[in-house]
VEXDREN-2710 file (C-alpha; in Angstrom, 1 decimal):
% VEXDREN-2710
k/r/px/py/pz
1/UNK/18.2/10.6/-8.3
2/UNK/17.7/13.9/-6.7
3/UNK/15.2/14.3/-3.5
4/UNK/12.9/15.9/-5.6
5/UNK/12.5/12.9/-8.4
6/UNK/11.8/10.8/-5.8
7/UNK/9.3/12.7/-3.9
8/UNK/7.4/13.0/-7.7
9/UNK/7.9/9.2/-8.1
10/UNK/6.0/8.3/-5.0
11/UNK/3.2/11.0/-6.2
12/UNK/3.1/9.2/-9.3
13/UNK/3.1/5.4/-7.4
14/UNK/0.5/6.5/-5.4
15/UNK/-2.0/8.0/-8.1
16/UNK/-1.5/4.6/-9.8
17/UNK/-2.3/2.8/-7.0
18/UNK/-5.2/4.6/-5.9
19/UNK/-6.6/4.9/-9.6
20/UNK/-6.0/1.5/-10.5
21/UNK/-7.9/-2.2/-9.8
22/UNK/-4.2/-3.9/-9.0
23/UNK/-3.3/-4.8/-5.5
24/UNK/-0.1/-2.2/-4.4
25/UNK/2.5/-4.6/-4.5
26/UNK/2.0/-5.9/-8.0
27/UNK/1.6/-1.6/-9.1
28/UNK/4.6/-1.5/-7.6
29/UNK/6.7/-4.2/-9.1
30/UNK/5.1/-2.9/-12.8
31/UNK/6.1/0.8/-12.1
32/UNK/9.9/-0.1/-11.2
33/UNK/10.0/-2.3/-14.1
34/UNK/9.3/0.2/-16.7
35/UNK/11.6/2.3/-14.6
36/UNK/15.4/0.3/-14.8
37/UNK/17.2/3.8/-14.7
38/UNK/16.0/4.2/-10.6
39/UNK/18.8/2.8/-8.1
40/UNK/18.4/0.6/-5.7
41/UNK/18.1/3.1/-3.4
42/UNK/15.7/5.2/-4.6
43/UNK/13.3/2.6/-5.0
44/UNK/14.0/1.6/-1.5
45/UNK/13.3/5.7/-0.6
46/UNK/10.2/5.6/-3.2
47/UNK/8.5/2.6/-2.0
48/UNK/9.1/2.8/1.6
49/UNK/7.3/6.7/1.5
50/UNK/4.5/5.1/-0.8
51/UNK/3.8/2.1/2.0
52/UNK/4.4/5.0/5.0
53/UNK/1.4/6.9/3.3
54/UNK/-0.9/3.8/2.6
55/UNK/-0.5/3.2/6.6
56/UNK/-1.4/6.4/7.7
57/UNK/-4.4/6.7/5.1
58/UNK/-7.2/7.6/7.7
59/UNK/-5.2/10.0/9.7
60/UNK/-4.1/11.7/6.6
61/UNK/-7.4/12.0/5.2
62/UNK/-8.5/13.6/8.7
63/UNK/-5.6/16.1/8.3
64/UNK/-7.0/17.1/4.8
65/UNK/-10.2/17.6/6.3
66/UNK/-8.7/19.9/9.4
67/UNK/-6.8/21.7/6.9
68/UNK/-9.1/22.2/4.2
69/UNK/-7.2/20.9/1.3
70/UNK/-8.7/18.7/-1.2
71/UNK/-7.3/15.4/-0.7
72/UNK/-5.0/13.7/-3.8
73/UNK/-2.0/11.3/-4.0
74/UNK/-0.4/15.9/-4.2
75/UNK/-1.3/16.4/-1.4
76/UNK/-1.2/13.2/1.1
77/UNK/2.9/13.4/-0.1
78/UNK/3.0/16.8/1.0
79/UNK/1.7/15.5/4.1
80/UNK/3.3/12.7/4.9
81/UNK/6.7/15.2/4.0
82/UNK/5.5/17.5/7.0
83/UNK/5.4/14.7/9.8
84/UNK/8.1/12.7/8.7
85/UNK/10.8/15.4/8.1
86/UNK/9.1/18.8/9.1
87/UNK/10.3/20.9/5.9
88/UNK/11.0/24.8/6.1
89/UNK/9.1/27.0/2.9
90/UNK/12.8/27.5/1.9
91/UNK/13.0/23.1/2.2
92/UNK/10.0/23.0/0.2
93/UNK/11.1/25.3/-2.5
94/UNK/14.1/22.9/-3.5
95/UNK/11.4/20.1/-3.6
96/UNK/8.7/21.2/-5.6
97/UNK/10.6/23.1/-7.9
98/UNK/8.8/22.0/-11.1
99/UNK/11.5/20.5/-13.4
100/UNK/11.2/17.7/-15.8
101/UNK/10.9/15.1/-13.3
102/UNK/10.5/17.0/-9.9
103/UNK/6.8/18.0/-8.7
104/UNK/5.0/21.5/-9.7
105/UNK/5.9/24.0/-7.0
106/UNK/3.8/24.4/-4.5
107/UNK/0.4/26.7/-5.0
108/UNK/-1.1/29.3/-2.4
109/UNK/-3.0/26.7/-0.7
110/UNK/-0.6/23.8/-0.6
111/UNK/1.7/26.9/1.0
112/UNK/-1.2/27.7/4.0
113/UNK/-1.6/23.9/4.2
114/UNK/2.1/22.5/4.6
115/UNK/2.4/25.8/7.2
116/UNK/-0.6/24.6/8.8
117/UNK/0.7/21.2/9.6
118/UNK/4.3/22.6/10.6
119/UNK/5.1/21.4/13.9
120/UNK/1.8/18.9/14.2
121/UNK/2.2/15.0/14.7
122/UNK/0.6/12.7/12.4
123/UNK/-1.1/11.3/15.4
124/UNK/-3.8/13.8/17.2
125/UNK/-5.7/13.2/20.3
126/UNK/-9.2/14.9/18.4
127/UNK/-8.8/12.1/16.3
128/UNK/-11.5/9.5/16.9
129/UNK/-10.4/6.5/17.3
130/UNK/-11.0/4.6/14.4
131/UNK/-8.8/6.8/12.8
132/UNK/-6.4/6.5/15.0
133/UNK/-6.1/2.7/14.5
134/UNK/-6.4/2.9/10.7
135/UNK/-10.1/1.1/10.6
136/UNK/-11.5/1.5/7.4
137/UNK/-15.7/2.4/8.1
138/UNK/-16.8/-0.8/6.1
139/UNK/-14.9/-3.0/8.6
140/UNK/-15.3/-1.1/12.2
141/UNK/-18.6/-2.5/13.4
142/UNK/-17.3/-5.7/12.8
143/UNK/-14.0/-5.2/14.7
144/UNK/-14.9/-2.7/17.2
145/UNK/-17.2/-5.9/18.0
146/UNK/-14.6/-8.4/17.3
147/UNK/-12.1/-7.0/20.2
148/UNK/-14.3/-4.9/22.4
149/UNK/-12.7/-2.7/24.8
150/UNK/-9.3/-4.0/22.9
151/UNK/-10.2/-2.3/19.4
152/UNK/-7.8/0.6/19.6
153/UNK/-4.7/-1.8/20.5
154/UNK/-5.6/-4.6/18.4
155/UNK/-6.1/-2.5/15.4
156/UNK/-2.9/-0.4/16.2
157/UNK/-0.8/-3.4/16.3
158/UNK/-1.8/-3.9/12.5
159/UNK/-0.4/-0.3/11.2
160/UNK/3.6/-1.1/11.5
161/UNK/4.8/-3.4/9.3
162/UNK/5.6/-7.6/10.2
163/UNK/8.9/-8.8/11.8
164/UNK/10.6/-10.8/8.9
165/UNK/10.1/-14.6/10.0
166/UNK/11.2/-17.7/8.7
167/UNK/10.5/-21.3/8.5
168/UNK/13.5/-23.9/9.1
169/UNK/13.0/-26.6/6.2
170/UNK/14.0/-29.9/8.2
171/UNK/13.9/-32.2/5.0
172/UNK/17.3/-30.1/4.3
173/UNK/18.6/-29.7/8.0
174/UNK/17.7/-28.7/11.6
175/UNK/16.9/-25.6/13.6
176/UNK/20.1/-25.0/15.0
177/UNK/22.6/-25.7/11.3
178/UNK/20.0/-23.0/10.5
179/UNK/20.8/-20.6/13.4
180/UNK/24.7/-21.4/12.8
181/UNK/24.2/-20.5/9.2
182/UNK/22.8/-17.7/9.6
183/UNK/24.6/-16.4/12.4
184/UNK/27.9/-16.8/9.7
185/UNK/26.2/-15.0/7.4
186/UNK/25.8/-12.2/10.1
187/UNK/21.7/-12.4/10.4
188/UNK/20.7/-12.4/14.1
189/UNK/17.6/-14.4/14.7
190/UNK/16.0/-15.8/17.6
191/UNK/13.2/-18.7/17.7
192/UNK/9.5/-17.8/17.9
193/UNK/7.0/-19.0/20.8
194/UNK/4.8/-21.0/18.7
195/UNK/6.1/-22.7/15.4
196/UNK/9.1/-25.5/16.5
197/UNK/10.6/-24.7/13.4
198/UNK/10.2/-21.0/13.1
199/UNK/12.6/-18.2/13.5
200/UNK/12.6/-14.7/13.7
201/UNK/14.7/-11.8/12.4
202/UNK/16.3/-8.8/13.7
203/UNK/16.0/-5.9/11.3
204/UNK/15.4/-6.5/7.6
205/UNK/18.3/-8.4/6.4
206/UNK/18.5/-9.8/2.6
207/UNK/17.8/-13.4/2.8
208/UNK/18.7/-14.0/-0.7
209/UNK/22.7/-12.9/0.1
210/UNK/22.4/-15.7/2.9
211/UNK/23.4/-19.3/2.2
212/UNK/21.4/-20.8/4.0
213/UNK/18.6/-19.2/2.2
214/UNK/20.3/-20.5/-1.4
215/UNK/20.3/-23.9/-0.3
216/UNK/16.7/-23.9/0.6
217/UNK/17.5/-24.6/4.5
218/UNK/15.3/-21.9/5.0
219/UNK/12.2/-20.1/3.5
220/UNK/10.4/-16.9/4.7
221/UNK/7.0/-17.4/5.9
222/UNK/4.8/-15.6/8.4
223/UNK/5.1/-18.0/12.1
224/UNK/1.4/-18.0/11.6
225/UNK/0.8/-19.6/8.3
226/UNK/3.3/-22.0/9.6
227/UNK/1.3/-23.0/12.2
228/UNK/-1.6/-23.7/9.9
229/UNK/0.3/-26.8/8.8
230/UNK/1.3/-28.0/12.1
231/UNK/-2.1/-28.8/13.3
232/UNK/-2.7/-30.4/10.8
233/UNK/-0.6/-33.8/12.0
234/UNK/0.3/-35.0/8.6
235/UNK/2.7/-37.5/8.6
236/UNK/4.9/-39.3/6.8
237/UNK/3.4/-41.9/4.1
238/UNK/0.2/-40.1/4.3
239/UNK/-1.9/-39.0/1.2
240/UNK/-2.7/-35.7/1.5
241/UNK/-4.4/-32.7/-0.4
242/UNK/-3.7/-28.7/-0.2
243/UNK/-6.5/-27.8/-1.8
244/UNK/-6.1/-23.9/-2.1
245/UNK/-2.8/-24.6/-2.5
246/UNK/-1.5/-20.9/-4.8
247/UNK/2.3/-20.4/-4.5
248/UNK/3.1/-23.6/-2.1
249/UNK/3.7/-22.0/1.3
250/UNK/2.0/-24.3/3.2
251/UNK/2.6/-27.6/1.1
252/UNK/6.1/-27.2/1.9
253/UNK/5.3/-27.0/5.4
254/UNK/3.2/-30.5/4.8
255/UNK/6.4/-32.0/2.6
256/UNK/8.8/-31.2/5.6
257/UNK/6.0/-33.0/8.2
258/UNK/6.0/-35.9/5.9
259/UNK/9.7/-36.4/5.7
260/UNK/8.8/-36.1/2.0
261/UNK/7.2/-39.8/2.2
262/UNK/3.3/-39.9/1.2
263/UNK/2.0/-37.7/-1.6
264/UNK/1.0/-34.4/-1.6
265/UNK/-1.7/-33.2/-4.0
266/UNK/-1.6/-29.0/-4.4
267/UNK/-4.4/-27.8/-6.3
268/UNK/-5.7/-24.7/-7.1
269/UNK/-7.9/-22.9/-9.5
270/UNK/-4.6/-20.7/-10.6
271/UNK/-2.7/-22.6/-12.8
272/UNK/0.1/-19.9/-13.1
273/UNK/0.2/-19.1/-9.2
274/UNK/0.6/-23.0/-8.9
275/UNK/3.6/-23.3/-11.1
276/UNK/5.3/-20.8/-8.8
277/UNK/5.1/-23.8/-6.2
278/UNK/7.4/-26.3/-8.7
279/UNK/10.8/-24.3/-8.3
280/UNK/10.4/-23.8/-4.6
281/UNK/9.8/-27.3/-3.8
282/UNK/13.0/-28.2/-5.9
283/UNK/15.1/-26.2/-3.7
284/UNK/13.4/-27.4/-0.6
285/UNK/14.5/-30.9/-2.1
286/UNK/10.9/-31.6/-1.5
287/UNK/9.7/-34.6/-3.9
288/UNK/6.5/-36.1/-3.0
289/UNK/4.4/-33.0/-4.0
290/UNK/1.9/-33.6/-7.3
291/UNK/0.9/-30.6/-9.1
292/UNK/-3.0/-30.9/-10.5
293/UNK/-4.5/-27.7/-11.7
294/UNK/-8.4/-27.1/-11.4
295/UNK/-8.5/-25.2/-14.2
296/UNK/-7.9/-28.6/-16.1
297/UNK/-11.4/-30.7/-16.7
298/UNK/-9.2/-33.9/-16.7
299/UNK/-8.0/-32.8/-12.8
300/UNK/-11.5/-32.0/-11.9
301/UNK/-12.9/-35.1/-12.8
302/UNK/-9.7/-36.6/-11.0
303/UNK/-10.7/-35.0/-8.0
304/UNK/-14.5/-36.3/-8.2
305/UNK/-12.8/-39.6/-7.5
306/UNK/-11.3/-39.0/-4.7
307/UNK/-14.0/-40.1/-2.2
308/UNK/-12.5/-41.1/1.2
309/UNK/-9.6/-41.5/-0.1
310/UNK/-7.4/-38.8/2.1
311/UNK/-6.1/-38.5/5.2
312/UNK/-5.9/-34.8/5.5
313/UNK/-7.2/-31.9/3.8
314/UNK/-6.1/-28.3/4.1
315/UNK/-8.5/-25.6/2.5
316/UNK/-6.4/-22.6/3.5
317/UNK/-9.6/-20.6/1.7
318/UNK/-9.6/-17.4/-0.5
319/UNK/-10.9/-14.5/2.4
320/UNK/-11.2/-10.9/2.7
321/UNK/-7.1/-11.3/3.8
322/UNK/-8.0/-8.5/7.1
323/UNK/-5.8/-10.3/9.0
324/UNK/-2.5/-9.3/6.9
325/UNK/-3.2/-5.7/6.9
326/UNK/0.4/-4.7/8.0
327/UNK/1.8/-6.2/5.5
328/UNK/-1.1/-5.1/2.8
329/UNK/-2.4/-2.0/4.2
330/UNK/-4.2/-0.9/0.3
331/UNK/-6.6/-3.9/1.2
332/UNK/-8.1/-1.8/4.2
333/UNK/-9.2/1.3/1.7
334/UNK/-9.2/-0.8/-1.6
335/UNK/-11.2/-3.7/-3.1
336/UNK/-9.8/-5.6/-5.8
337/UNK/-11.9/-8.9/-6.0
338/UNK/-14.9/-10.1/-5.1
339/UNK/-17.2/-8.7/-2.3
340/UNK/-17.4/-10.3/1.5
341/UNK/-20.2/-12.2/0.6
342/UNK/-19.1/-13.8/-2.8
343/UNK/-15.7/-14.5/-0.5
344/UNK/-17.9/-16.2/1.9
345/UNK/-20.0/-18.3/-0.5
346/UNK/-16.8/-19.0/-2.5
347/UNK/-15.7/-20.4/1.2
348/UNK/-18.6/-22.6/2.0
349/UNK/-18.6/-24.1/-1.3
350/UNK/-15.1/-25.4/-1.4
351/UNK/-16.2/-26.9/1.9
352/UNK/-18.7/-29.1/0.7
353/UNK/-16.7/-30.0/-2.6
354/UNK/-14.5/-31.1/-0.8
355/UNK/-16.1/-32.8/2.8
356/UNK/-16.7/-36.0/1.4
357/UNK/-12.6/-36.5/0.1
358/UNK/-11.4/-37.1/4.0
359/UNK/-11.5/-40.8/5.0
360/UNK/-13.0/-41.8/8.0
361/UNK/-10.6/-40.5/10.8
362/UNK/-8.7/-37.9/8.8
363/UNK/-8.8/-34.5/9.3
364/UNK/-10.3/-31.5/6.9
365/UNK/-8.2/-28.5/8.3
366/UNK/-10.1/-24.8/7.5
367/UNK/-7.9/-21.7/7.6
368/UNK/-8.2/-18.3/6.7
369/UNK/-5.7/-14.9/7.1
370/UNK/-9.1/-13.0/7.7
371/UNK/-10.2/-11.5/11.0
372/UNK/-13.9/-11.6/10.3
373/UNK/-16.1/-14.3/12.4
374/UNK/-18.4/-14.4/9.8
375/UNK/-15.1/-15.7/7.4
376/UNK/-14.4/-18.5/10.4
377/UNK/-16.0/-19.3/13.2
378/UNK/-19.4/-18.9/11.8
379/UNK/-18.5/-20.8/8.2
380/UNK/-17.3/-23.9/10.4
381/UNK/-20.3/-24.0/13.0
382/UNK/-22.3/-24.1/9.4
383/UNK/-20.2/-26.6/7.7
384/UNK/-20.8/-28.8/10.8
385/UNK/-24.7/-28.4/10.6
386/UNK/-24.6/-29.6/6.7
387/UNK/-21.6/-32.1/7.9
388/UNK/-22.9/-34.0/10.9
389/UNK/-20.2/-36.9/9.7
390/UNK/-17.5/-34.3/11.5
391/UNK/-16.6/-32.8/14.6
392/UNK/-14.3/-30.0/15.8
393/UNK/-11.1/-30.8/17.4
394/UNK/-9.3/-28.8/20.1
395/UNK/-6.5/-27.5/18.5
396/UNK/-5.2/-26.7/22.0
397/UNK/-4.6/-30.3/22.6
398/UNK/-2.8/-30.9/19.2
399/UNK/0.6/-30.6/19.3
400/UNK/3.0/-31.9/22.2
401/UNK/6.0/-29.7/21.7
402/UNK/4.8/-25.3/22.2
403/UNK/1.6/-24.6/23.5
404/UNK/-0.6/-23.3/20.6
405/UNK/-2.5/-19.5/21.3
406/UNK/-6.6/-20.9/21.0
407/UNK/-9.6/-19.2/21.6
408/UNK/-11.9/-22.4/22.5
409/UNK/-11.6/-25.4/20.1
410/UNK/-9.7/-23.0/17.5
411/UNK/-6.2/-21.5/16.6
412/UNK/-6.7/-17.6/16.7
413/UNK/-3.7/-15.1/15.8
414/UNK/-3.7/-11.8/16.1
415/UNK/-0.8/-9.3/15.4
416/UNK/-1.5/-7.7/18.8
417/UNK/-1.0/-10.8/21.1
418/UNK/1.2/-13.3/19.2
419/UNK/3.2/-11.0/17.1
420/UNK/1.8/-13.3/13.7
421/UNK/-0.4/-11.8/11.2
422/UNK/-4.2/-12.9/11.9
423/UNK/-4.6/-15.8/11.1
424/UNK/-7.5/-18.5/11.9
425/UNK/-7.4/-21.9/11.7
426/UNK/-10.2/-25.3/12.8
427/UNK/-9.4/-28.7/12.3
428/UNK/-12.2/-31.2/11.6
429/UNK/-12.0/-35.1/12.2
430/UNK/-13.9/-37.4/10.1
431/UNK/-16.1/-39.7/11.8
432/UNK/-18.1/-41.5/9.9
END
């Protein structure tokens, strides 16, 4: 695939993506799939460009402004082009050349505009600093707020994409076979601060070529999330329920804490995203996991039932997802779902459906990957007004082996501090 091609494809991605109601990484996946002919390569090429762009979306929409050009999927390309490689008119001529699949040539004022930016940086200090740090207007009060004289850093810490981490699965081995395994397979790792069971890679090597990936010794998951099943303190023989439960990430981390003795029950409103769990868990070797779909009137009324009857419950809640920005950056500038405050009510609700399901002296665990107070902090201190039958524990005080990051009686990650995405987590004790 010529230069050209792919410089066309991203324009094309990119128009989808902004013109569409699909979240980038599923545009993405349907795009290559009508398009088998593209290599490896220049998908790689393609869709690294597209996510570059998405990442620098509010400094290259204040370089359209400086420069007077009318901002389109065209023209951000061009852009991006500029900063990242810093083209000649003669460079540019072989680009945009106008063939079958190569872009239009370049017009008078895409010309004056790509010689305008010659020799400029994408970042500019006349930029404000929202800009800057990629804050999307909608969400700066609330952040600038959120990390006070911090803002800038914190939200800067966001733009470059996550390390790849992963999560050792001890119902199939131990932290170190893992790090031998690996280390054969010529992945260099080291362990993370946090997670006991967590480790992090060097570079972006492809897990699935690794055995100790096939075998299901380990699985790639953010240190974060993990942690959201740590505090929980399930344990083996335990009955448990993952009540958001989607693709299974955190019930596996629940199976591997019980030893795979208890039972697991991984619901969620999505019967297909639910499914997705069933072959994981085989590979993980993980048995004690019971799949019950809430779109099913037979599982609902199953889950009326269910009064006192569990030692922990994990709502890891539908939320704004603000705190995985790097790794989503479309979700700063584009809104797929439901509005903040259906997400909140949405959040509060699945509270009380399920606050009366924890038997006295288990624990209802909240977690969101949302950076929002008004998505944490603010939903717990009401659940606890409606709840007076609970009370917050210090998650500080939870775990004996790492010392968990908390911001008072709750686990707060942020990108900036913990290299994690954000992530939030309370857990709640049943006393009565």
């Amino acid at each position: 695939m010529r230069p050209a091609a792919r410089i066309q494809s991203a324009i094309d991605l990119l128009a989808r993506i902004n013109g569409g109601r699909i979240p980038m990484d599923n545009t993405i996946r349907d795009f290559m799939a009508a398009r088998r002919f593209i290599g490896s390569k220049d998908r790689t090429a393609i869709v690294e460009r597209v996510y570059r762009v998405m990442r620098s979306h509010a400094r290259l929409g204040w370089w359209m402004e400086q420069g007077e050009m009318q901002d389109t999927s065209r023209a951000r390309v061009l852009a991006d082009l500029m900063f990242t490689e810093t083209p000649t008119e003669t460079d540019l001529e072989t680009i945009f050349i106008g063939g079958k699949h190569d872009p239009d040539p370049l017009d008078e004022k895409e010309l004056a505009f790509a010689e305008f930016l010659h020799g400029k940086e994408l970042n500019d200090p006349a930029q404000p600093a929202h800009i800057r740090a990629e804050c999307p207007e909608w969400a700066r009060e609330k952040l600038e707020t959120l990390f006070r004289g911090e803002f800038e850093d914190h939200m800067k810490a966001m733009i470059d994409p996550a390390p790849l981490d992963l999560r050792v699965n001890t119902v199939k081995g131990n932290i170190d076979e893992a790090l031998e395994s690996l280390k054969n397979d010529g992945v260099r790792v080291k362990k993370t601060p946090y997670s006991p069971i967590a480790l992090r890679a060097e570079g972006k090597p492809f897990m699935s070529d690794t055995k100790a990936f096939k075998k299901g010794l380990v699985e790639i998951q953010d240190e974060g999330s993990q942690l959201i099943g740590l505090v929980s303190g399930a344990k083996p023989g335990m009955r448990v329920l993952d009540f958001c439960a989607g693709g299974g990430g955190k019930t596996l981390v629940l199976a591997a804490m019980m030893n795979n003795k208890g039972n697991i029950v991984a619901m969620d409103n999505d019967s297909r995203r639910l499914e997705k769990g069933r072959p994981r868990y085989k590979k993980a070797g993980v048995h004690n996991v019971e799949l019950r779909s809430l779109a099913e009137e037979q599982n609902r009324k199953w889950l009326r039932r269910q009064k006192g009857t569990m030692d922990v419950v994990l709502v890891d809640a539908p939320c704004s997802s603000s705190g995985t920005w790097r790794r989503n950056p479309d979700l700063r500038w584009l809104h797929y779902g439901p509005s903040l405050d259906e997400i909140k009510q949405m959040q509060s609700d699945i509270l009380d459906k399920v606050a009366d399901k924890v038997k006295t002296g288990g624990r209802l665990v909240y977690a969101t990957c949302s950076l929002f107070p008004e998505e944490n902090e603010e939903q717990v201190e009401a659940f606890l007004t409606r709840h007076p039958s609970y009370k917050l524990l210090e998650v500080s005080e939870l775990t004996s082996e790492n010392p968990l990051p908390s911001t008072g009686p709750y686990l707060r990650l942020f990108p900036k501090d913990h290299a994690t995405d954000g992530f939030f987590a309370a857990v709640l004790e049943k006393t009565s």
